[in-house]
GUSENU-651951 format. One line per field, with one value per residue: residue in one letter; x, y, z of N, C-alpha, C, O in turn; chain; residue number from 1. Coordinates in steps of 0.05 Angstrom, whole numbers, plus 5000, padded with zeros to 4 digits. Each point is the difference from the previous one (the first is absolute). Example, Ala and Ser with C-alpha at 12.3 -4.5 7.8 and 13.67 -1.06 7.14 Angstrom:
BEGIN
resn (a	s)
nx (5264	4972)
ny (4886	5021)
nz (5156	4973)
cax (4982	5016)
cay (5024	5024)
caz (5000	5001)
cx (5018	4985)
cy (5024	5022)
cz (5000	5014)
ox (5021	5010)
oy (5000	5022)
oz (5013	5004)
chain (A	A)
resi (1	2)
REM end
This chain:
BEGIN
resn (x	x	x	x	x	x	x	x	x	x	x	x	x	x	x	x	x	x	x	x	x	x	x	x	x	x	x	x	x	x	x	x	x	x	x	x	x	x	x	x	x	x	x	x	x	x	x	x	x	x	x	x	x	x	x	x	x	x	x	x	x	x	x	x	x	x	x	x	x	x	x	x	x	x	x	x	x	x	x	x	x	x	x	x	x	x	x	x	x	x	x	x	x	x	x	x	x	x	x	x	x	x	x	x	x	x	x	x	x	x	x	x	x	x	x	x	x	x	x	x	x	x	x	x	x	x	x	x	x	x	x	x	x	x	x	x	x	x	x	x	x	x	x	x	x	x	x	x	x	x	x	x	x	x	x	x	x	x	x	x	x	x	x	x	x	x	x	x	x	x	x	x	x	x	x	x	x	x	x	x	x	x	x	x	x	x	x	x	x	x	x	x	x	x	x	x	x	x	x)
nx (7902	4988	4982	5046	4960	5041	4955	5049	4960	4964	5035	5016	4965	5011	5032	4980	4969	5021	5005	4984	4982	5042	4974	4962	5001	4961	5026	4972	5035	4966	4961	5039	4959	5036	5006	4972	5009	5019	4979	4979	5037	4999	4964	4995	5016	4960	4975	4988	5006	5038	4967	5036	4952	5034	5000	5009	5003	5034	4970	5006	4956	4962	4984	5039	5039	4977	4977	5044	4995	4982	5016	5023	5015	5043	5021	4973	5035	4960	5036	4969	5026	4998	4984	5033	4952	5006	5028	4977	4989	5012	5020	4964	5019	5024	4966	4997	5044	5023	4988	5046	5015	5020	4949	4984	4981	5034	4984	4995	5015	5036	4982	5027	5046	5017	5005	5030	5047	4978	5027	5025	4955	5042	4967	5010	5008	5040	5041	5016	5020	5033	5022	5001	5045	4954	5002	4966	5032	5001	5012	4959	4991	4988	4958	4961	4992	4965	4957	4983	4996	4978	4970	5004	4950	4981	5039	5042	5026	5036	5019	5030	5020	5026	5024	5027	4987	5031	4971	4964	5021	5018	4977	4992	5027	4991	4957	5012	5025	4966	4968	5030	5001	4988	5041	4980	5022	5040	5019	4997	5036	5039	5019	5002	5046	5014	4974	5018	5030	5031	4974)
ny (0703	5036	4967	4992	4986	4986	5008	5005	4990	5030	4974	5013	4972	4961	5017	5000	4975	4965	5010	4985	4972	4996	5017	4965	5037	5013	5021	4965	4981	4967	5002	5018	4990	4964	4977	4988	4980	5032	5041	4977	4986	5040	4969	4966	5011	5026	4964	4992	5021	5010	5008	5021	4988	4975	5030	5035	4958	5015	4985	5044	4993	5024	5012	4985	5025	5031	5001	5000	5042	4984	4968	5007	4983	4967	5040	4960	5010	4991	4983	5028	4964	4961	5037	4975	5013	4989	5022	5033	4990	5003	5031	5024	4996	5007	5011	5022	5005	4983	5049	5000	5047	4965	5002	4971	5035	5018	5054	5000	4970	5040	5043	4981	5008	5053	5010	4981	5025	5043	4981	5040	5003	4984	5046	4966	5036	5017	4989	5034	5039	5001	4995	5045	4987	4994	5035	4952	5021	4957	5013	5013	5041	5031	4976	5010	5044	5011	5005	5038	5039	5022	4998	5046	5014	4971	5033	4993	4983	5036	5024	4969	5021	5043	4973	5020	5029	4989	5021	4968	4978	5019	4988	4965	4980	5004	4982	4972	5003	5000	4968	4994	5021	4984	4970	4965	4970	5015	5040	5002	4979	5031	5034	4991	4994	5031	5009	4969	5016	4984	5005)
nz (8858	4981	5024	4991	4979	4981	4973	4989	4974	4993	4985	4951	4979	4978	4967	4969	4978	4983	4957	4966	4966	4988	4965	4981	5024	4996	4962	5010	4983	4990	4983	4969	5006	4992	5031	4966	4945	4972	4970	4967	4962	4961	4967	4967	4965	4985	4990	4955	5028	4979	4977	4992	4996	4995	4954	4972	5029	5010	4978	5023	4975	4995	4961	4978	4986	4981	4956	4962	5002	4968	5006	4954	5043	4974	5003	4995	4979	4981	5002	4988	4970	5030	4978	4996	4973	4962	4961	4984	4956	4957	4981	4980	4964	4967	4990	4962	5013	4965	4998	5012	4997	4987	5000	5034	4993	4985	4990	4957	4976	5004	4967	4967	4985	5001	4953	4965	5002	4978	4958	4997	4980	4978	4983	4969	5022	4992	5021	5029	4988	4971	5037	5003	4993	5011	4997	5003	5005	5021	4954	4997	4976	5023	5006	4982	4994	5029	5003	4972	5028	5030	4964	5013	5017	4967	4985	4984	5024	5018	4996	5000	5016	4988	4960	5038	4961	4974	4963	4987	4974	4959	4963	4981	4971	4951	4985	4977	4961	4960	5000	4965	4960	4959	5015	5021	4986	4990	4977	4949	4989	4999	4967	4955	4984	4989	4956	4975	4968	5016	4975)
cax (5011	4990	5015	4988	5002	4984	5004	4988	5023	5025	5016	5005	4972	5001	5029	4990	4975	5012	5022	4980	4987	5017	5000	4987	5007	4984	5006	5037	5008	5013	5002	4977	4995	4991	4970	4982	5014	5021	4988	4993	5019	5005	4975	4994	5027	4998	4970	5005	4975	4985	5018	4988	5003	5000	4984	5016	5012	5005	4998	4979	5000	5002	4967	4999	5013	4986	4983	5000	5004	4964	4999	5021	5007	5007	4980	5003	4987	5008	5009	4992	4987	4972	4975	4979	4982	5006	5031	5002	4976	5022	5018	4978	4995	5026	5003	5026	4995	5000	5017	5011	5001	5035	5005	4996	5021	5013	4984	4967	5013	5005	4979	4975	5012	4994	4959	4991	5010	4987	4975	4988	5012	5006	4998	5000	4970	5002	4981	4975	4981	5004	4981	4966	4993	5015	4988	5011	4992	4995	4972	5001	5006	5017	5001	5005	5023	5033	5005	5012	5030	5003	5007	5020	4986	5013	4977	4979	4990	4980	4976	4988	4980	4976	4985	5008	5036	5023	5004	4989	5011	5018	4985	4993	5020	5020	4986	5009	5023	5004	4983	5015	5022	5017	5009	5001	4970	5006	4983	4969	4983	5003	4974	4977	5001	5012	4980	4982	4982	5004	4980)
cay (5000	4978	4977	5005	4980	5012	4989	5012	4986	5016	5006	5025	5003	4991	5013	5029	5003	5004	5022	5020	4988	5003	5034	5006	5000	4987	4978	4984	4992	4983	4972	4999	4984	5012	4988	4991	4986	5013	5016	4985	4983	5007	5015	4980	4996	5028	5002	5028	5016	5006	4991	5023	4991	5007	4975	4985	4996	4974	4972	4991	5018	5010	4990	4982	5000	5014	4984	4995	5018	5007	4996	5008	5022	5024	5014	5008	5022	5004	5039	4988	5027	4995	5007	4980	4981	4974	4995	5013	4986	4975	5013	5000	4978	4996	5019	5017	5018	5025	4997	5024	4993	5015	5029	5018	5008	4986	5005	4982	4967	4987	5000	4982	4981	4998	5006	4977	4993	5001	4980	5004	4998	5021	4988	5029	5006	4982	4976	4998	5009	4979	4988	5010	5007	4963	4995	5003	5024	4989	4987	4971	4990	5001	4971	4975	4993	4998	4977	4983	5002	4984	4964	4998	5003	5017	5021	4981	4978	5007	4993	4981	4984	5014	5011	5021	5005	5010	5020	5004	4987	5021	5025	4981	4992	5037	5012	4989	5008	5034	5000	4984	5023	4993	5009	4976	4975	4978	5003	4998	4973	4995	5014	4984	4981	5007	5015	4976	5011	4981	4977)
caz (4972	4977	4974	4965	4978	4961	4988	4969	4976	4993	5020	5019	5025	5022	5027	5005	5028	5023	5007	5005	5030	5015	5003	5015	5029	5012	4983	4987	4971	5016	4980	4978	4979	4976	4987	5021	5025	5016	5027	5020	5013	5023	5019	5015	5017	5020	5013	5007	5009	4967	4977	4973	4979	4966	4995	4985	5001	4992	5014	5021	5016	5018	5012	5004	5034	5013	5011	5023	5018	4997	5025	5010	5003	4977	4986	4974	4991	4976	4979	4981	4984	4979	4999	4991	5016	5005	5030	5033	5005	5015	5020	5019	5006	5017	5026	4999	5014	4985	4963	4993	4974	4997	4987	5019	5017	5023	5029	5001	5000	5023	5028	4996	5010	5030	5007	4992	5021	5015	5004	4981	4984	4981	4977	4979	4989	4970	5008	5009	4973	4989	5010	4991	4977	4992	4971	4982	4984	4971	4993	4997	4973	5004	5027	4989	4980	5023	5003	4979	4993	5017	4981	4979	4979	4984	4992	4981	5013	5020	4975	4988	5025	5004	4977	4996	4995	5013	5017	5013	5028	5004	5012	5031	5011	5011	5017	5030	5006	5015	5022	5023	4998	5006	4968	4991	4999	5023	5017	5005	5010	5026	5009	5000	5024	5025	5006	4998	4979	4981	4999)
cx (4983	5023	4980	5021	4993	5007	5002	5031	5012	5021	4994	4984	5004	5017	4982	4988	5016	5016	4971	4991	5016	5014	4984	5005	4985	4998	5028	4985	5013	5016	4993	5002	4994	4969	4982	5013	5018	4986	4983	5014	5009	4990	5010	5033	5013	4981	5003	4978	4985	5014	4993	5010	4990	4972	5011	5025	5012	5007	4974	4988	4995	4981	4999	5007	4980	4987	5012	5010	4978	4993	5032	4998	5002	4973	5013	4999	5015	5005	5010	4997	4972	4979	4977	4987	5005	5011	4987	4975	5021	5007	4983	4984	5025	4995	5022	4990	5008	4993	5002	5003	5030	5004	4996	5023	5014	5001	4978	5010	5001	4981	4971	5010	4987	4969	4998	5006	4982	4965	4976	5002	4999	5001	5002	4984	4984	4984	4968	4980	5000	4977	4979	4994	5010	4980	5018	5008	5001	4975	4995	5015	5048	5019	5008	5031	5032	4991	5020	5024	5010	5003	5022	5002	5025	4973	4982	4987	4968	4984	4991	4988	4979	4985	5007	5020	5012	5008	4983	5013	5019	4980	4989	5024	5011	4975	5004	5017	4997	4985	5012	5026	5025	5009	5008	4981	5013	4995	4972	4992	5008	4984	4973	4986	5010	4977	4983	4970	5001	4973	5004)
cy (4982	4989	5000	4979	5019	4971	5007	4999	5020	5008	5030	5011	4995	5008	5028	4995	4985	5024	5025	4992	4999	5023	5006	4991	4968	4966	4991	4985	4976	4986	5002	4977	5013	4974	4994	4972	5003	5004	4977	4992	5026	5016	4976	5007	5029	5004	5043	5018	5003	4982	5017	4979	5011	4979	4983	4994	4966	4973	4998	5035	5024	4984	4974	4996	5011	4978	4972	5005	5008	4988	5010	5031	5030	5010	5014	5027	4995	5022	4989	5026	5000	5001	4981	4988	4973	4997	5011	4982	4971	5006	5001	4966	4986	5019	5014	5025	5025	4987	5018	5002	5023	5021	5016	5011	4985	4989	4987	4986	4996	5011	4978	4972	4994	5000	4968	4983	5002	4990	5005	4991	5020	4988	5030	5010	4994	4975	4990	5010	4980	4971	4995	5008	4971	5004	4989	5017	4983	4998	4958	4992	5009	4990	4980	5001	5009	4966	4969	5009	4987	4969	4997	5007	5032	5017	4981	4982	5011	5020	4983	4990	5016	5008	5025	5007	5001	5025	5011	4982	5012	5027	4992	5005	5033	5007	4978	5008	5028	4997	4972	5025	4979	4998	4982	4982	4985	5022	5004	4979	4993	5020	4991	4974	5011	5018	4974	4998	4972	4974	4975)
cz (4982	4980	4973	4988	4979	4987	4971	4990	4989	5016	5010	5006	5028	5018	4993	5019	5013	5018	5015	5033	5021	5008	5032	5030	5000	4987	4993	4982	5013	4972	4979	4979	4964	4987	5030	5028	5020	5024	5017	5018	5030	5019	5033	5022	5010	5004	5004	4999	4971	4983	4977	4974	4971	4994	4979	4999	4990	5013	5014	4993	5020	5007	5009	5023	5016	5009	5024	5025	5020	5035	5029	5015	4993	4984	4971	4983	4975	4977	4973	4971	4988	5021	4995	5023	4995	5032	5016	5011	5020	5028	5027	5009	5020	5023	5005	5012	4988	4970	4987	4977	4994	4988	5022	5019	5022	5025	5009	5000	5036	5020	4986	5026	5030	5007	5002	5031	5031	5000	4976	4967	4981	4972	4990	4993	4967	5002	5015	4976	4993	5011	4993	4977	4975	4973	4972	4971	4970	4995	4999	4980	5006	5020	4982	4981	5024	5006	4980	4994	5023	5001	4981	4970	4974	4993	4978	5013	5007	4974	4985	5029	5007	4986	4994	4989	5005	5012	5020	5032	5006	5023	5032	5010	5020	5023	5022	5007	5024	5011	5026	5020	4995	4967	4988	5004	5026	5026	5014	5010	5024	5024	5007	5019	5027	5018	5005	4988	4982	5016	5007)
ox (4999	5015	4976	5025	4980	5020	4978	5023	5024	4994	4991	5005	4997	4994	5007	5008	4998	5002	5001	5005	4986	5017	5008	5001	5015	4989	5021	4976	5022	5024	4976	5021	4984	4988	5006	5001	4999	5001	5004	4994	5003	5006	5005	5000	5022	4999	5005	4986	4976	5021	4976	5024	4982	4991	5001	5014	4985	5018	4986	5015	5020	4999	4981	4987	5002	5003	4989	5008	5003	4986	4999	4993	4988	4981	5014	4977	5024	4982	5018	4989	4991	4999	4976	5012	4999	4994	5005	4996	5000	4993	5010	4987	4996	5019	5012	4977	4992	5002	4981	4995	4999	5022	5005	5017	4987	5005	4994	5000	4987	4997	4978	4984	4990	4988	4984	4984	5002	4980	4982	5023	4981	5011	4997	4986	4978	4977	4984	4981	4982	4982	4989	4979	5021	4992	5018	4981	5000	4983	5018	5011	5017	5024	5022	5014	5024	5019	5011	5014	5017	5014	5007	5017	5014	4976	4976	4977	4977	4981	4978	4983	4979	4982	4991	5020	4996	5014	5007	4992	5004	5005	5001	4999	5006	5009	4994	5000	5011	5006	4991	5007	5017	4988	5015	4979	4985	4990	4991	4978	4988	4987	4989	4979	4994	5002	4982	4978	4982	5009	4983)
oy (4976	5010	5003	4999	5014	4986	5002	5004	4996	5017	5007	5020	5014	4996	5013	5010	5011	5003	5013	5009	5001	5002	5015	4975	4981	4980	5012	5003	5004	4995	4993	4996	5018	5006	5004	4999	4988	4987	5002	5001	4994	5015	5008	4996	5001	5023	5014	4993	4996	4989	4996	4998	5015	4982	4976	5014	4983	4998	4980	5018	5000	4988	4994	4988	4987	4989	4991	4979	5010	5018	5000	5019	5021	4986	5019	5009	5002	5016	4983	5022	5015	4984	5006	4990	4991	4992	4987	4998	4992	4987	4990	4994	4992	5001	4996	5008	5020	4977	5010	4980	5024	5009	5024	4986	4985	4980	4995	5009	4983	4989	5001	4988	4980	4996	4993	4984	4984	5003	4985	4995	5017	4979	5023	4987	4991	4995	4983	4984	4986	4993	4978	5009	4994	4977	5012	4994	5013	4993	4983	4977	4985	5006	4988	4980	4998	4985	4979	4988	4982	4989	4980	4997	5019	4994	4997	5001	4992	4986	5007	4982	4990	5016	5006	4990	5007	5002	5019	5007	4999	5011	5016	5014	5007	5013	5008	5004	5008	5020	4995	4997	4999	5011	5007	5009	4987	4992	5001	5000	4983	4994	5000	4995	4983	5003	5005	4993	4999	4990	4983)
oz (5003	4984	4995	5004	5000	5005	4990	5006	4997	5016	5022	5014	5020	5023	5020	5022	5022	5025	5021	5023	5019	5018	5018	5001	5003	5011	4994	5001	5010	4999	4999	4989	4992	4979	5023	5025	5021	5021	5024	5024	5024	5018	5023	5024	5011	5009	5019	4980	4999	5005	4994	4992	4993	5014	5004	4987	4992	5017	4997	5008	5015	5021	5015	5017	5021	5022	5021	5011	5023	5009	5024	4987	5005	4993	4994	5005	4999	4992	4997	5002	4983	5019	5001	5020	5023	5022	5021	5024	5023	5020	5020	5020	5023	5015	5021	4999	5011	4991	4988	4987	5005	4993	4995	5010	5016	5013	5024	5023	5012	5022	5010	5014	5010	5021	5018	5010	5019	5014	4993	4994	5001	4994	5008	4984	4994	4991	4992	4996	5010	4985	4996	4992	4989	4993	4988	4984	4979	5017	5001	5001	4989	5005	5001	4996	4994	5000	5006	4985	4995	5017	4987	4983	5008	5002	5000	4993	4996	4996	4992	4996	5009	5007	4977	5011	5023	5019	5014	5022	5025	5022	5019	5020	5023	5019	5022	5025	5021	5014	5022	5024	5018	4981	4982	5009	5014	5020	5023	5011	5013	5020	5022	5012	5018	5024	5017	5009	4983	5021	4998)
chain (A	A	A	A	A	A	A	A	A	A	A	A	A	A	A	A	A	A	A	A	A	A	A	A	A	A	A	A	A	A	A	A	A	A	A	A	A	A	A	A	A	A	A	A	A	A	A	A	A	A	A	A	A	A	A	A	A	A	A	A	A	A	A	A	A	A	A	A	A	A	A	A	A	A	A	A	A	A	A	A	A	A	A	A	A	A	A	A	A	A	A	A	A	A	A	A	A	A	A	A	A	A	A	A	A	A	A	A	A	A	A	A	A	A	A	A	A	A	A	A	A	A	A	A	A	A	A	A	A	A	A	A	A	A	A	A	A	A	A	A	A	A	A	A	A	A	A	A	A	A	A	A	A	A	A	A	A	A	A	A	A	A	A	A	A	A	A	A	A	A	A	A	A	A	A	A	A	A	A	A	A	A	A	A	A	A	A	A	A	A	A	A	A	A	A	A	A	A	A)
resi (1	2	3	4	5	6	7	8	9	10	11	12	13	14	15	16	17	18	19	20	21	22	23	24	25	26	27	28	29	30	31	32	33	34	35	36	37	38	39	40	41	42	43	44	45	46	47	48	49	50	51	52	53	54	55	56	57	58	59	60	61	62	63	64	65	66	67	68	69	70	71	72	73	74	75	76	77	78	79	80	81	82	83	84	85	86	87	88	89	90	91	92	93	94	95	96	97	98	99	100	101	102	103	104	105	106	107	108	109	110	111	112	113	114	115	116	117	118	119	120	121	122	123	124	125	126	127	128	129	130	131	132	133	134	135	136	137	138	139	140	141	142	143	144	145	146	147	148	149	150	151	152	153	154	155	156	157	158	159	160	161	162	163	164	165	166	167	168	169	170	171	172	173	174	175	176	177	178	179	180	181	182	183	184	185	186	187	188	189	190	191	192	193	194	195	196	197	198	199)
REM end
């Protein structure tokens, strides 16, 4: 029987893939945590074959627990809705043994489980492209003004410091936006940083 720890903060995520995973003959559902600290506490006190962690969670989280997990037994497989190389860059470093992503079928969740159980590891294919594909897509001149929104910098600021208009820093602003794929400045800069593009 494989034992399973979930770690994830949306409750009714979390009783679905329990309910799911315990559908399956070959898996029980020992213990679920809703943050990172939880699931450590009950990585350490059911020593259970996996632990399926979330990444954004609250207090401690997935990645954090992972890493430290990272010489433990338990085999980590992280499921996750973000696609992001930062995190999976993190995650491989923690030596995790999956990283799934919660738009995939169900089915793929518990035969990735038993591929991981028998020693192997499992990544989303999404992710492996991704890997190899690390180009920063800013120009130098559009480095420098996520850097200064990133200081806290105002659209005025950040033209009077670059000698450029206001709308011309508007115009910087909407082509980072869309070559980051994202729809705000706070998320462009975590993107940004999470890719480790920041200097």
């Amino acid at each position: 029987m494989i034992r399973i720890v979930i770690a994830e903060d949306q409750g009714m995520l979390l009783g679905a893939l329990g309910a799911l995973l315990d559908l399956e003959e070959d898996m029980k559902v020992i213990a679920k945590a809703r943050n990172g600290e939880e699931a450590l506490a009950l990585v350490k006190q059911h020593e259970p074959d996996i632990c399926i962690m979330d990444i954004e969670m609250p207090l401690k989280s997935g990645l954090d627990a992972a890493e430290e997990l990272k010489d433990h037994p338990c085999k980590v497989v992280v499921l996750t809705t973000f696609a992001r190389q930062g995190y999976f860059e993190r995650a491989r470093k923690a030596d995790v043994s999956g990283y799934l992503l919660k738009d995939s079928p169900s089915d793929e969740l518990a035969s990735a489980i038993r591929t991981i159980v028998s020693g192997r590891k499992v990544y989303a294919p999404e992710l492996v492209d991704m890997a190899y594909d690390d180009e920063n897509p800013l120009t130098a001149r559009e480095q420098e003004v996520i850097k200064l929104i990133a200081d806290g910098k105002t659209t005025k600021e950040i033209a009077k410091e670059l000698f450029i208009t206001n709308g011309t820093v508007r115009n910087y602003v909407s082509v980072i936006l869309d070559k980051l794929d994202v729809s705000n400045r706070i998320e462009a800069i975590s993107r940004f940083k999470e890719k480790g593009w920041f200097k």
